[in-house]
C-alpha positions in Angstrom: 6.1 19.9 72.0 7.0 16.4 74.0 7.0 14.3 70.6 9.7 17.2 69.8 11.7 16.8 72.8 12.0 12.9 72.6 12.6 13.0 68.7 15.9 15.4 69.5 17.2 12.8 72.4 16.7 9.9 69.9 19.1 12.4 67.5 21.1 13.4 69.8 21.5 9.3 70.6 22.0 8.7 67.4 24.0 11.5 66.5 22.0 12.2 63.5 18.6 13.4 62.9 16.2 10.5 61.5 13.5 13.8 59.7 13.8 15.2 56.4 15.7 18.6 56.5 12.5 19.8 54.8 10.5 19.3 58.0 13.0 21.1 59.8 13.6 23.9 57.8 9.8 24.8 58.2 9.7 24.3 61.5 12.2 26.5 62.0 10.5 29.2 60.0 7.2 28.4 61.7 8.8 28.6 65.3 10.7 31.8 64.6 7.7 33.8 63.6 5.8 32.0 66.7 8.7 33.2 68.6 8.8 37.1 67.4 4.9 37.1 68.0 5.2 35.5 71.6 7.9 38.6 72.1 5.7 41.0 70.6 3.3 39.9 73.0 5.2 39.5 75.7 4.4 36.0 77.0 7.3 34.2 79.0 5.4 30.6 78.9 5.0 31.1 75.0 8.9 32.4 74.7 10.1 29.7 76.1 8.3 27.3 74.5 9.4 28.5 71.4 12.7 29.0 72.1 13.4 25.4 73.4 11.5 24.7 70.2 13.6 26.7 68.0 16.6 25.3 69.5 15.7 21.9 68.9 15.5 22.6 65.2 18.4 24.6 64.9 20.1 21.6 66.9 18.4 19.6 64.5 19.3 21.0 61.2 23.3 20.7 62.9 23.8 17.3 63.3 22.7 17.1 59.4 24.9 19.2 58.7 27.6 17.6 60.5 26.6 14.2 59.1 26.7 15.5 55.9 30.4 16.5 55.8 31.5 13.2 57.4 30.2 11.7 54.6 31.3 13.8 51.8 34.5 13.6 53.4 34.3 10.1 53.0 33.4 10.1 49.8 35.8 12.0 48.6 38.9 9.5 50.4 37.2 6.6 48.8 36.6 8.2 45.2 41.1 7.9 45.3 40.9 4.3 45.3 41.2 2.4 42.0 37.5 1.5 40.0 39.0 -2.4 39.6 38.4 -3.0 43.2 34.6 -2.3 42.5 34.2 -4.7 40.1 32.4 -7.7 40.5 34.9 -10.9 40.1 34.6 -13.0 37.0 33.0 -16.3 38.1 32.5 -18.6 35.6 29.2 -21.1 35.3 30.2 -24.7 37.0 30.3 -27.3 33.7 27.7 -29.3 32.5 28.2 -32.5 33.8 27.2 -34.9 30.9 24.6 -37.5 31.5 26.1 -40.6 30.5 
């Protein structure tokens, strides 16, 4: 659980979660049934475990989210701006200098 807890503050510094959404899509899954069965057996030290868990990924899966509207947003302001200003400039070769 600690490698969880110190890859969600380096998110949380970053504002954006360095894991494939993959990984925390199944984690999620994986916690939530973890977390029904510690209910079912009615273990407050496995709860909460899985809970703070749980929330991490939730957290988690937020911040992508989040970062992927900004950048659709962003993508979507620069897509209005002309396709000349992505071409490359026409450079032509220096000339030959003639030996002489």
């Amino acid at each position: 659980m600690g490698r969880f807890v110190v890859q969600w503050l380096s998110s949380e510094r970053r504002g954006r979660s360095v894991i494939p959404v993959a990984f925390w899509y199944l984690s999620l899954l994986g916690g939530g049934m973890l977390l029904v069965y510690s209910i079912h057996k009615q273990d407050p030290v496995f709860m909460l475990g899985q809970g703070l868990g749980t929330f991490i990924y939730l957290r988690n899966l937020q911040l992508i989210s989040k970062e992927r509207r900004r950048l659709a947003s962003s993508v979507v302001l620069d897509s209005g701006s002309s396709t000349d200003s992505l071409r490359q400039p026409d450079v032509q070769p220096p000339a030959l200098r003639s030996a002489g």
